[in-house]
C-alpha positions as CSV (number, residue, x, y, z in Angstrom):
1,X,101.0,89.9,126.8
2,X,98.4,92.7,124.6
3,X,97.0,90.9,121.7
4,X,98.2,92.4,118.6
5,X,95.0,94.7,117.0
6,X,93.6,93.1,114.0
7,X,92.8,95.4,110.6
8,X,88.9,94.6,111.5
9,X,89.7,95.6,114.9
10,X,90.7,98.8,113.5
11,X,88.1,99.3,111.0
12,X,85.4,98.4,114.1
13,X,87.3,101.4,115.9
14,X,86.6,103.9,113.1
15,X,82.9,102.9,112.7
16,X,82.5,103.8,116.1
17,X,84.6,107.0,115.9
18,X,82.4,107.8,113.2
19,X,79.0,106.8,113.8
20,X,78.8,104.3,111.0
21,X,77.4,100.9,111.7
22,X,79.0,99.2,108.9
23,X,82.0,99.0,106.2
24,X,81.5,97.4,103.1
25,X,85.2,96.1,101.3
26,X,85.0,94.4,97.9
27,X,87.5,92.6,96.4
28,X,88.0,95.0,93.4
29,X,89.6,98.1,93.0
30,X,89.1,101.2,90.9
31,X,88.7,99.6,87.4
32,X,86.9,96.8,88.7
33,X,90.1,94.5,87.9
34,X,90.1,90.6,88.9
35,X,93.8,90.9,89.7
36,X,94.2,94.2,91.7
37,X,97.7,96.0,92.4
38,X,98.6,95.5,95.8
39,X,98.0,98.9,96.9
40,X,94.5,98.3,96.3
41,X,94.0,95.0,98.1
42,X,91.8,96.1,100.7
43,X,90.1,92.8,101.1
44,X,93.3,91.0,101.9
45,X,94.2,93.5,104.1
46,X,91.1,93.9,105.9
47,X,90.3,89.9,106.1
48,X,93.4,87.9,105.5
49,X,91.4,86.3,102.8
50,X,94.0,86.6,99.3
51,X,91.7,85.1,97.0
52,X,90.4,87.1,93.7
53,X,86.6,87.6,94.2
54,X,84.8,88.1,97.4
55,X,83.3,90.8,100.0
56,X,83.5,91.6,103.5
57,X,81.0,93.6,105.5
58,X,82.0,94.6,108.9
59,X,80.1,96.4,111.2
60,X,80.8,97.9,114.5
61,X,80.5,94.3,116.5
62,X,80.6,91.9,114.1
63,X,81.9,91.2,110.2
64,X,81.5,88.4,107.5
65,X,83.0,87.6,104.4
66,X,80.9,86.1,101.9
67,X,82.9,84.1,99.0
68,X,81.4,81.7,96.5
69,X,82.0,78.0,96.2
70,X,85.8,78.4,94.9
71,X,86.9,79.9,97.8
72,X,85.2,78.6,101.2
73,X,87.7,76.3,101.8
74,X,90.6,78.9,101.4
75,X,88.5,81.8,103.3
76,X,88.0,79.6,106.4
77,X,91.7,78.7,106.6
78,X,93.2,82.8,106.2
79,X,90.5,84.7,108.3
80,X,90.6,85.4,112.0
81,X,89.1,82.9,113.7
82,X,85.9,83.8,115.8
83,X,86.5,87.2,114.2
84,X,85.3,87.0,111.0
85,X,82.2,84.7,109.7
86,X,82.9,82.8,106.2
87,X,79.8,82.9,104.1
88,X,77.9,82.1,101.0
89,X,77.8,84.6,98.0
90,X,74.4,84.1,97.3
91,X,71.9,87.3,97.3
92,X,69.7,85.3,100.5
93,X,73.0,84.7,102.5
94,X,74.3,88.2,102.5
95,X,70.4,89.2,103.5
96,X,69.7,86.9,106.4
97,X,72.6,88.0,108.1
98,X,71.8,91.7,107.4
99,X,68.6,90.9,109.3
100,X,70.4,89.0,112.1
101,X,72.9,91.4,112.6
102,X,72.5,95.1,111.4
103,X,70.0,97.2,113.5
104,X,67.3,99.4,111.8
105,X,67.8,102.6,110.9
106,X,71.6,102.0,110.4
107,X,74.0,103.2,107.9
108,X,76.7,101.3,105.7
109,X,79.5,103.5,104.3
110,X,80.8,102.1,100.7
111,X,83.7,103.9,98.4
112,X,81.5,104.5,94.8
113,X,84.8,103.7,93.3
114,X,85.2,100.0,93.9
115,X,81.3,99.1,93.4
116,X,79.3,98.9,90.1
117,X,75.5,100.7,89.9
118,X,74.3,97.5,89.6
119,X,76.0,96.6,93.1
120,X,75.2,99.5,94.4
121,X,71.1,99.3,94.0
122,X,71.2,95.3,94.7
123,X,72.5,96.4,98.4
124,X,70.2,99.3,98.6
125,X,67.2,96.9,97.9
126,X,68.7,94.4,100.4
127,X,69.4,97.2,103.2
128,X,66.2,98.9,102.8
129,X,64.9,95.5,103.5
130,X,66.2,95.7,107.3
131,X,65.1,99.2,107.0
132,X,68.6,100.1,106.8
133,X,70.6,102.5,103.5
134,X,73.6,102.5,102.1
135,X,76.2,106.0,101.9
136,X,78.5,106.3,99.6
137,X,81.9,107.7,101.3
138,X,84.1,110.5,100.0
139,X,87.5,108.3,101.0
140,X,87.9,105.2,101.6
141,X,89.0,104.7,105.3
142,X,91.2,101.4,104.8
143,X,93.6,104.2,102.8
144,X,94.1,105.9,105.8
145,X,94.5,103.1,108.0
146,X,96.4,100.3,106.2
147,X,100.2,101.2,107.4
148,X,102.6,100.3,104.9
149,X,100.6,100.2,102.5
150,X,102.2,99.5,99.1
151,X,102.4,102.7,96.0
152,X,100.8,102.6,93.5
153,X,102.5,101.3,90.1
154,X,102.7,103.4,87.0
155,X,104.8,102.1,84.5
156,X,105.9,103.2,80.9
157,X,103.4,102.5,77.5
158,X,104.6,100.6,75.2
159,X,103.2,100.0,71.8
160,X,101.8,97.0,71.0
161,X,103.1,96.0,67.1
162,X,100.7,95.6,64.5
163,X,102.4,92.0,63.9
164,X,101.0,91.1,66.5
165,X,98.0,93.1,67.2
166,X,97.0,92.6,63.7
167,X,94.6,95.0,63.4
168,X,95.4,99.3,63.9
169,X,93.9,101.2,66.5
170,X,92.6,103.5,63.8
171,X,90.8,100.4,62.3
172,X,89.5,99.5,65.1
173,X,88.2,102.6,66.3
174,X,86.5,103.0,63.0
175,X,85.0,99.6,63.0
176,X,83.2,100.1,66.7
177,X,82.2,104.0,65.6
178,X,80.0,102.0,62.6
179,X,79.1,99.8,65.3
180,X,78.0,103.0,67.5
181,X,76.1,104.1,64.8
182,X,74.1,100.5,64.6
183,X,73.3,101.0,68.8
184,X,72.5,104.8,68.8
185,X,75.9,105.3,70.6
186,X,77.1,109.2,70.4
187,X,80.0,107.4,72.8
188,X,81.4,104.9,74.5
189,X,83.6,105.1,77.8
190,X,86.1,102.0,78.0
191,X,86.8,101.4,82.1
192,X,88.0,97.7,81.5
193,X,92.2,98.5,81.3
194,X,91.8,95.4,78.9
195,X,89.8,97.3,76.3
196,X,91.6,100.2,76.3
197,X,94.7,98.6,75.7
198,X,93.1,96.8,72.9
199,X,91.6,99.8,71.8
200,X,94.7,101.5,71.5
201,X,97.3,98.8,70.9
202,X,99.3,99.5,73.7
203,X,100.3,97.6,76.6
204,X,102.0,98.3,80.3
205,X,103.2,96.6,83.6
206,X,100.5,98.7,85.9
207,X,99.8,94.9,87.1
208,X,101.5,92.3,87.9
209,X,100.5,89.5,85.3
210,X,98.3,91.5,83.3
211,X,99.8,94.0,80.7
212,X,97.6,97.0,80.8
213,X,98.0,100.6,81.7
214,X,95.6,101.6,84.4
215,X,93.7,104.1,82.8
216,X,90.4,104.9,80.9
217,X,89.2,106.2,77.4
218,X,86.5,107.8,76.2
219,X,85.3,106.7,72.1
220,X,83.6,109.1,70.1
221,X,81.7,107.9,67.2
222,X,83.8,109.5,64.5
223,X,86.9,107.8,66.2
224,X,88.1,110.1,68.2
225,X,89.1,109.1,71.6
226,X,90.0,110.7,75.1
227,X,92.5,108.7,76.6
228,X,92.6,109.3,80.6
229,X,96.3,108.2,81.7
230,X,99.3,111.0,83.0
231,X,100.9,112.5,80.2
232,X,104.3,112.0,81.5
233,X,103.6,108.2,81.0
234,X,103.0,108.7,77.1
235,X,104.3,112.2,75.6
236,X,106.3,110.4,72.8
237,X,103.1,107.9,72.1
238,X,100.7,110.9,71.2
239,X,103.0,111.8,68.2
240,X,103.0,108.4,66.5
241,X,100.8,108.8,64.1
242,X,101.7,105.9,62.4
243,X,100.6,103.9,65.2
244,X,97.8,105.7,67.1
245,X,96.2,107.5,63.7
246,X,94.0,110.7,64.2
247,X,92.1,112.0,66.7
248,X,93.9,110.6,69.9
249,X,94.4,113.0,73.0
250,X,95.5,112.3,76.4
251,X,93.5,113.8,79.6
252,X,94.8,113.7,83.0
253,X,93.0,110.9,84.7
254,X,90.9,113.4,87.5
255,X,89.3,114.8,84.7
256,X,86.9,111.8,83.8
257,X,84.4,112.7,85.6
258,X,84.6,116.9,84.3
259,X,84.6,115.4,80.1
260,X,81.2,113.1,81.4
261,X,79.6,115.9,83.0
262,X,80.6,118.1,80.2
263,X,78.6,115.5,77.3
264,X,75.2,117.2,78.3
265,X,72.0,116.2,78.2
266,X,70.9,113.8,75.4
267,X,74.3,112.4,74.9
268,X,73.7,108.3,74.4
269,X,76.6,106.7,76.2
270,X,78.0,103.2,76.4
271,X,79.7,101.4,78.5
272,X,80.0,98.0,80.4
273,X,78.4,98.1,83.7
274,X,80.1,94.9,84.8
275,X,83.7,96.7,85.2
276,X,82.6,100.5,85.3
277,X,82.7,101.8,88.8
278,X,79.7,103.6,90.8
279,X,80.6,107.0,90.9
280,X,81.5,107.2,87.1
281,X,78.0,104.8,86.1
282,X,75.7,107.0,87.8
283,X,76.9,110.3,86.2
284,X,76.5,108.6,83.1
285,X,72.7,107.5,84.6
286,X,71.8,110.9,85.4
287,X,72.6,112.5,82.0
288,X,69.4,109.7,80.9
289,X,71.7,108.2,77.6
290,X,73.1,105.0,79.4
291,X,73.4,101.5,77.5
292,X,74.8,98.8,78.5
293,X,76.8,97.1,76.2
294,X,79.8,94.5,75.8
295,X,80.7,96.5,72.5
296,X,84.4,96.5,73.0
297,X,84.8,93.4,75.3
298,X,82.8,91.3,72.5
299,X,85.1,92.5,69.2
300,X,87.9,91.7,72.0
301,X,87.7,88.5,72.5
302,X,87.0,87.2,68.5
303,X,91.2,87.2,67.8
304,X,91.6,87.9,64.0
305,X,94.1,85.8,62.1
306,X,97.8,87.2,63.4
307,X,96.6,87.1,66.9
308,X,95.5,83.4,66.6
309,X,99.4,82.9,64.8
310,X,100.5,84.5,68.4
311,X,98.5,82.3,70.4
312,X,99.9,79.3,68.8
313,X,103.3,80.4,69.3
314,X,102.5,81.2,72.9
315,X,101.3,78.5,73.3
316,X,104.1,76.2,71.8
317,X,106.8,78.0,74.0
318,X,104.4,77.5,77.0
319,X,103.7,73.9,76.5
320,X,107.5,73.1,76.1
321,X,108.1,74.9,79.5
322,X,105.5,72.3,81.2
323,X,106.8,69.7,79.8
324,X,110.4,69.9,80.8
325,X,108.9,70.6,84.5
326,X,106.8,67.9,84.3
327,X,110.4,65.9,83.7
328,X,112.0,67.6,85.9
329,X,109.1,66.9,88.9
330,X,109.2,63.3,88.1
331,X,113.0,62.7,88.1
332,X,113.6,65.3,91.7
333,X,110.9,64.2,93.6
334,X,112.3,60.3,93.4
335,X,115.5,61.8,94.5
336,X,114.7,64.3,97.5
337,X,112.0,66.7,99.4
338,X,110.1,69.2,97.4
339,X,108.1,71.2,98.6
340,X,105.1,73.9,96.3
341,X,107.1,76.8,96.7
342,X,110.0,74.9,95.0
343,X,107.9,73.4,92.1
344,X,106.0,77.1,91.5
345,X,109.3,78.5,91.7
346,X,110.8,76.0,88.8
347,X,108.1,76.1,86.9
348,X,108.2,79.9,86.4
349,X,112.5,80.3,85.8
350,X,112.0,76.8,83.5
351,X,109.5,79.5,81.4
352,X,112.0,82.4,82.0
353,X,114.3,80.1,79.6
354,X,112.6,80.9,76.9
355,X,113.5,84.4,75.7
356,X,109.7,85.0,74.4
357,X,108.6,84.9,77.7
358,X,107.4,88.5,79.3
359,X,106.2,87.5,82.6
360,X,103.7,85.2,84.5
361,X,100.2,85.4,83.7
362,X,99.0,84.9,87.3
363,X,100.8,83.2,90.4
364,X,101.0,79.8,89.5
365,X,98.4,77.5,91.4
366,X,100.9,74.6,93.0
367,X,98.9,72.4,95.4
368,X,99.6,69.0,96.7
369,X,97.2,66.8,98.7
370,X,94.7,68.7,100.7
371,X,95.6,72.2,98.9
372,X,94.7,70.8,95.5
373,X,91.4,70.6,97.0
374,X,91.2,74.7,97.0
375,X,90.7,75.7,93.4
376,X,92.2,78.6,93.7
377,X,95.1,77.9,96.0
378,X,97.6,80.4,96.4
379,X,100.7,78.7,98.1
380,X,102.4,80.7,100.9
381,X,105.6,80.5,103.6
382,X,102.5,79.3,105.8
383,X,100.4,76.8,103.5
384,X,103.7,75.4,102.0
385,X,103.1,71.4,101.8
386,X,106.1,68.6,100.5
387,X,105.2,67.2,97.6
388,X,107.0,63.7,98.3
389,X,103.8,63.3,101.3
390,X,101.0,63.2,99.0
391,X,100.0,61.1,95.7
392,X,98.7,64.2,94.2
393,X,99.7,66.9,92.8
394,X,98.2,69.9,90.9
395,X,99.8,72.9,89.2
396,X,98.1,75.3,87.2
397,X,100.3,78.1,85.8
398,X,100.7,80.4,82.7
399,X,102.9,83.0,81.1
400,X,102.7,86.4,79.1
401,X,104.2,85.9,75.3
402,X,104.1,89.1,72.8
403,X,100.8,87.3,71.0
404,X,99.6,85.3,73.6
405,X,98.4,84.8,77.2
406,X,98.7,81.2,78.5
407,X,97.0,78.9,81.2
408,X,97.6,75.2,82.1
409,X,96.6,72.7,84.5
410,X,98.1,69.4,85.0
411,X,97.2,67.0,87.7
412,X,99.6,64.3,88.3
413,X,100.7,61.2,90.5
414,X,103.7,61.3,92.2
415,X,103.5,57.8,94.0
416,X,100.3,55.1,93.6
417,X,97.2,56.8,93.1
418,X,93.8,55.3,95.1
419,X,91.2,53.5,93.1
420,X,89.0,56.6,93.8
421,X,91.8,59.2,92.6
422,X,92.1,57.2,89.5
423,X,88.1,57.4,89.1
424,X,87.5,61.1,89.7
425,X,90.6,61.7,87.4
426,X,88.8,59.5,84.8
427,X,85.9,61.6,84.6
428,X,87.4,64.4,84.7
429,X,89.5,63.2,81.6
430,X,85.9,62.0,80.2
431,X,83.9,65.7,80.5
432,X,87.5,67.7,79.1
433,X,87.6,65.3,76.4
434,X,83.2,65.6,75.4
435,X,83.6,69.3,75.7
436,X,86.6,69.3,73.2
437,X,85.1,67.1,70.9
438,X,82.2,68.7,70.3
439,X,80.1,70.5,67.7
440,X,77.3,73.3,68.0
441,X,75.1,75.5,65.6
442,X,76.4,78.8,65.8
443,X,74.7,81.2,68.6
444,X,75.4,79.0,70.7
445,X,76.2,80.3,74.9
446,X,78.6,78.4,76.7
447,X,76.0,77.8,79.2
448,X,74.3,75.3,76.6
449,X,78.2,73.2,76.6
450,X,78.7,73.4,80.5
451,X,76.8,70.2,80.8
452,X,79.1,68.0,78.2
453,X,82.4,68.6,80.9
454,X,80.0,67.9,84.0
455,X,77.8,65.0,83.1
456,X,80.0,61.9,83.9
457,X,80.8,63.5,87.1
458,X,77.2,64.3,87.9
459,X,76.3,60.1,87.4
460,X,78.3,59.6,90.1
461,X,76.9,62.2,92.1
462,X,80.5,64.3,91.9
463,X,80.4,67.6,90.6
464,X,82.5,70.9,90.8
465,X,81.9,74.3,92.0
466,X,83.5,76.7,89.5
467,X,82.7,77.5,85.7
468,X,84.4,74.9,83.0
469,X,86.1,77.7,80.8
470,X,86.7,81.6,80.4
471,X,87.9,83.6,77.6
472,X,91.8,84.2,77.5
473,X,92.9,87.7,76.0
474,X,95.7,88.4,73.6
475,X,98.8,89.2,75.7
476,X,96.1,90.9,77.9
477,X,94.0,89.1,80.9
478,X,94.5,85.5,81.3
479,X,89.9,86.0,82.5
480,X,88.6,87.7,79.5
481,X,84.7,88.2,78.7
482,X,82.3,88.4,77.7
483,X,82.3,84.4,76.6
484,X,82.3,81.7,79.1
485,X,81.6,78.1,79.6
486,X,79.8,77.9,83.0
487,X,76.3,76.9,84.6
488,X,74.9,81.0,84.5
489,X,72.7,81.5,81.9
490,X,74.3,83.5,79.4
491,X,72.9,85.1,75.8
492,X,76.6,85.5,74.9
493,X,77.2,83.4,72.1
494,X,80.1,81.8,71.3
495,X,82.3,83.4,68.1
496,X,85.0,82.2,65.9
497,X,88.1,83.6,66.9
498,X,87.6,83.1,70.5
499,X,90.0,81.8,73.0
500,X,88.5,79.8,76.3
501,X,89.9,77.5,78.6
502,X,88.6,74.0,79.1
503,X,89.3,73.0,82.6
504,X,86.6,70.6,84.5
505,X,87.8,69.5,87.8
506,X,86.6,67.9,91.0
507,X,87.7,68.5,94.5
508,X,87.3,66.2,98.0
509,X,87.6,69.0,100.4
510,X,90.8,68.2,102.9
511,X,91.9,65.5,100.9
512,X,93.1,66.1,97.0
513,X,91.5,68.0,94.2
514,X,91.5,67.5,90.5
515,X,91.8,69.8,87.1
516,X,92.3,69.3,83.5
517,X,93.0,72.4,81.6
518,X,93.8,73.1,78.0
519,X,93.2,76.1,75.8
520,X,90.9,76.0,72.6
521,X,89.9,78.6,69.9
522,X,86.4,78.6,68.6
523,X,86.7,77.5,64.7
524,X,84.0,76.7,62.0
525,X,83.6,73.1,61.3
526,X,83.5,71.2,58.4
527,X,79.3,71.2,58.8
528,X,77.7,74.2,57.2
529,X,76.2,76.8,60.2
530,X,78.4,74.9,63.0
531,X,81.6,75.8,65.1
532,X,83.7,73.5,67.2
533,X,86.8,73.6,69.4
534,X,90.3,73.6,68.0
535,X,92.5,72.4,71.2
536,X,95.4,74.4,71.1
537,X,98.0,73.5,74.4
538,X,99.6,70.4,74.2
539,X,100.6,68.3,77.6
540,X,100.4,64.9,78.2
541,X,97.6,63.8,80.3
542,X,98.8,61.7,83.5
543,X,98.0,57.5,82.1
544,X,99.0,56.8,85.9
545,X,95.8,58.4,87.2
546,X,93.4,57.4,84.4
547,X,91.2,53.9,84.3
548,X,91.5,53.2,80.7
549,X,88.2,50.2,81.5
550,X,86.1,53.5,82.0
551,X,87.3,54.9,78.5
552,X,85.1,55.0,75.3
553,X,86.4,54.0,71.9
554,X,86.2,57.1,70.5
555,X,87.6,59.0,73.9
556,X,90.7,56.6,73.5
557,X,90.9,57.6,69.7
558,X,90.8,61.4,71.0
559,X,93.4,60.4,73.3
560,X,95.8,58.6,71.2
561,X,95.2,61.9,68.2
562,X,96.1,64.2,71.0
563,X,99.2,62.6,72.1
564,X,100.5,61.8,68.5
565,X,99.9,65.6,68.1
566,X,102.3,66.2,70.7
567,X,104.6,63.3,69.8
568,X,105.4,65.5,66.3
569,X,106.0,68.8,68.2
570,X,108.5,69.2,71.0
571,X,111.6,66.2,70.7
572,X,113.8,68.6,68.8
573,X,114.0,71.1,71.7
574,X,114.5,68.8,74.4
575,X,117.2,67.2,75.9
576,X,117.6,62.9,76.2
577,X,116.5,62.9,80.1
578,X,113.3,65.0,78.5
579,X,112.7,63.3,75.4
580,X,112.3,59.6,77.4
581,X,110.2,61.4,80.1
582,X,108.1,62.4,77.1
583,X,108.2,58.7,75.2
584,X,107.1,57.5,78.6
585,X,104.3,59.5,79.3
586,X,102.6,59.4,75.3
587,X,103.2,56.0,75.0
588,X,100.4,54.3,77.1
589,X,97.8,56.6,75.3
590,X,99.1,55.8,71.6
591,X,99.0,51.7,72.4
592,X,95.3,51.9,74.3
C-alpha cells in the first residue's frame, strides 16, 4: 500500500519544481500574532508541530524545526519521524545545520509578511555565512498547497465601553500624539491587533481567544488615525462620534502599503519591530524616518483605575469557576475514569456558568503525568491520557471577561504523591511565594526578579526552561508586552498598573511536570520610591503536594494570609459539596 504524501513531501516537490533550495515557515502570521487563526497555521500544517512559537526550514532533501526549550518535548512527539529534525532555537543551532546541510550558492524563499526586518537580516547574516541569500517570495506556496485549508475569520466590531476601557480613544490618542512629540514622531503605524484595539476601544472575534479585529492603524501626531480594516465590518462605528472622537477614517486594508509610500521622504515613523511584518518595516526603512518604539504596547499594559476594577472582577468570576472544578475533579475522579479531554472540557462549560464569561482565553493546558511534563501541552484525540493513572495533574486555563483576561495554573494530587513530587512542588511553592512577596525600587526589569521564583530550585540543581511571568492585557491577549519576568535582559521596567503572571514551574521530562500560577498587578508600596506585587487570583494551593518541614515562617505566614483571603471570598456562591471541598483544602494552610 502507497504511503500517504506528507505536507513537507509536498513542499520538497515544489522546491524542486521551482528551483528553490529551501522554504522557510514561521510560526506567525500576518500581524505577527502568538495565537494565529487557523487559516494561517502554516507551521502546523507543514510540520505537525501545534505549538505557539517555532520555525521550520525545509529544503529540497531535508528539513528541521527548531523550537526553544518549552517545546522540545512536544515537537519530537507531533513531527514525522525521520522526516523532520527537532532543534534548538538558538542563533548557532539554526547556523550549524545551514552549514551541514544547505549547499553554496543556494537560495531560500521566505513570505515578507510573516517575518520581522529584524528576522529578516539575522537570516541574511546567517545565509551569507554558507555563502548562501535569502528571497523574499511574492506568495506564499503553503496557500496554494494546503487543501482544505480553513477561511479566513472576519467578524463584526464592537465597541469596547468606556466603563470598562476607562479611558476614550480620543484621550488616548491625544495622550500618545504629546508623546510623539517628546520622540520626534510625525507617526506611528500600530500592527499589533492588540494596540489597535486599545487604541480605538473596540474589540472583535477575528481570533479565537483573543478579542481583536485583525487589522492595522496608522496615528498621526495631531490624533488623527487611518484605521486599515473592510468598511463593511465598521460603517455604523465611523459615525460614533461619541465613541471614536475626531479624526478617525477607515482604509481598506490593501492600501497600507500605498498611505506608507505616500508619507514621503523625511517622515519620522514609529512602530514596533517585534510584531510589524517585513514587507511593511522595510518601506518604512527605506523612507530613512524609522524608530523603534514600544510607545503603544508600554501605555497598554499600565491599566488605569476602571480597568484594574475589571480585572478584579474577572478575576473573582474566574477564580470561582476553578474552584468548583477543582471540587468537582476531586469528588469524580474517586468515583470513575476521566480522562484530559473531559477535565478541559468541564472546566471551560463550569466558566460558561457564569454569564460574564465571553470566551476562553486560550485552550486550556490539561496534562496528567508525563504531559504535564510539556509546558505547553495541548491535549488532543491522540495525546488524551486518564487522569485516575497518574498522581499528578496540571491544568492551566483562563477566560475572556468584559474588563479582564484571566490565566491559572493549578497542580494537584489526585492519589499519594512521591517524596520527590512533594519536593519539586515545595519549591516551586517557595520561588511563587519570594516573587510575590517582594519589593523593588521603581525602574526595575523583570529580568532583575526572575532569580527570586528560580533560586530554591537552582540549590537543588532543578530549574525550568520558560520565563516566570508575562504581562496579561485588558480583555485583550492573555501574552501582552512589553513587561516580562524572565532570564532575557530587559530595559523594560516594570510600571504601576501592570498585570503579569507569576507562574514558576519545574518539569521531569516523561514523568510529571509542575506550575504554580497566579496573577498580580504592579502597585506602589508603603516605602517611598518602591513598587511591589498585589496578588490578585485566588485558588487554593494543593497542602497534599507541599512539605510544610521545607517552609519558612514567614512563607507559612504568606500562606495562611493568602488562604484566609480566599476563606472571606467565595462560600456564598457555592454550593455544600463545594463549600467542604473548599474548608478542606484552606484548612491545613491556616493551622500550619
Amino acid at each position: 500500500m502507497p504511503t500517504a504524501e506528507l505536507p513537507v513531501d509536498c513542499l520538497q516537490r515544489w522546491l524542486r519544481d521551482n528551483a528553490l533550495q529551501g522554504l522557510l515557515i514561521p510560526s506567525s502570521d500576518e500581524y505577527q500574532n502568538e495565537y494565529v487563526p487557523a487559516c494561517a497555521r502554516r507551521l502546523h500544517w507543514a510540520t505537525g508541530f501545534s505549538g505557539s512559537a517555532g520555525r521550520a526550514l525545509v529544503l529540497q532533501d531535508s528539513a528541521a524545526l527548531f523550537v526553544d526549550g518549552r517545546y522540545t518535548a512536544q515537537a519530537r512527539q507531533q513531527v514525522p519521524v525521520g522526516r523532520i529534525e527537532v532543534l534548538g532555537h538558538q542563533p548557532e543551532v539554526l547556523e550549524q545545520w545551514l552549514d551541514t546541510h544547505l549547499e553554496p550558492d543556494s537560495v531560500v524563499g521566505f513570505d515578507p509578511q510573516l517575518q520581522t526586518l529584524a528576522e529578516v537580516k539575522t537570516l541574511r547574516k546567517q545565509l551569507c555565512g554558507v555563502k548562501s541569500r535569502l528571497s523574499a517570495l511574492p506568495a506564499n506556496p503553503i496557500d496554494e498547497l494546503w487543501c482544505q485549508r480553513p477561511d479566513a475569520v472576519a467578524t463584526p466590531v464592537a465597541l469596547y465601553p468606556l466603563e470598562y476601557a476607562g479611558t476614550s480613544s480620543a484621550e488616548k490618542r491625544s495622550g500618545l500624539g504629546n508623546r510623539m512629540a517628546e520622540l520626534g514622531l510625525d507617526y506611528y503605524l500600530a500592527t499589533a491587533p492588540e494596540e489597535v484595539a486599545w487604541l480605538l476601544n473596540i474589540r472583535a472575534w477575528d481570533l479565537a481567544t483573543v478579542p481583536v479585529p485583525l487589522s492595522y492603524a496608522l496615528l498621526a501626531r495631531s490624533g488623527e488615525v487611518q484605521w486599515f480594516i473592510e468598511a463593511e465590518r465598521v460603517p455604523p462605528l465611523v459615525e460614533s462620534g461619541d465613541h471614536f472622537g475626531d479624526g478617525v477614517a477607515v482604509q481598506p486594508p490593501a492600501a497600507v502599503a500605498s498611505v506608507l509610500d505616500g508619507l514621503g521622504a523625511g517622515s519620522v515613523i514609529g512602530l514596533n519591530l517585534k510584531r510589524t511584518p517585513y514587507y511593511l518595516a522595510q518601506r518604512i526603512d527605506k523612507l530613512g524616518g524609522l524608530i523603534d518604539t514600544d510607545l503603544v504596547e508600554m501605555e497598554k499594559a499600565k491599566k488605569n483605575p476602571r480597568e484594574i476594577y475589571g480585572a478584579l472582577a474577572a478575576q473573582k468570576h474566574d477564580c470561582l469557576a476553578v474552584i468548583k472544578f477543582l471540587s468537582w475533579l476531586e469528588t469524580t475522579v474517586a468515583e470513575r475514569s476521566l480522562t484530559e479531554l473531559d477535565a478541559a472540557d468541564k472546566i471551560t462549560r463550569i466558566r460558561r456558568e457564569c454569564a460574564a464569561f465571553l470566551g476562553v482565553s486560550f485552550e486550556p493546558i490539561s496534562a496528567s503525568g508525563p504531559n504535564s511534563a510539556l509546558a505547553h501541552y495541548r491535549v488532543s484525540e491522540r495525546t488524551n491520557r486518564v487522569l485516575n493513572d497518574e498522581a499528578i495533574y496540571l491544568i492551566d486555563s483562563g477566560g475572556q471577561y468584559y474588563g479582564g483576561t484571566t490565566d491559572i495554573t493549578r497542580t494537584v494530587a489526585l492519589y499519594t504523591p512521591s517524596r520527590q513530587q512533594k519536593r519539586a512542588y515545595t519549591l516551586v511553592l517557595k520561588g511563587h511565594i519570594a516573587l510575590a512577596m517582594c519589593r523593588f525600587p521603581a525602574g526595575t526589569s523583570g529580568s532583575q526578579l526572575d532569580v527570586l521564583a528560580r533560586q530554591h530550585l537552582w540549590q537543588q540543581g532543578m530549574d525550568y526552561g520558560h520565563g516566570t511571568g508575562h504581562g496579561v492585557g485588558s480583555y485583550l491577549s492573555v501574552h501582552e508586552g512589553p513587561a516580562a519576568i524572565r532570564p532575557a535582559p530587559s530595559a523594560t521596567p516594570l510600571c504601576e498598573g501592570m498585570i503579569l503572571s507569576n507562574e514558576p514551574g519545574y518539569y521531569e521530562e516523561g514523568s510529571y511536570g509542575i506550575r504554580i500560577e497566579n496573577l498580580v498587578v504592579v502597585k506602589k508600596s508603603a516605602l517611598d520610591g518602591f513598587l511591589e506585587f498585589d496578588t490578585i487570583s485566588h485558588v487554593p494551593m494543593d497542602h497534599r503536594l507541599l512539605d510544610f518541614s521545607l517552609l519558612t515562617e514567614q512563607e507559612k505566614g504568606w500562606l495562611k494570609r493568602y488562604h484566609c483571603e480566599i476563606k472571606t471570598r467565595f462560600p456564598p456562591e457555592l454550593d455544600d459539596v463545594e463549600k467542604q471541598w473548599l474548608a478542606d483544602a484552606i484548612e491545613p494552610f491556616i493551622s500550619c
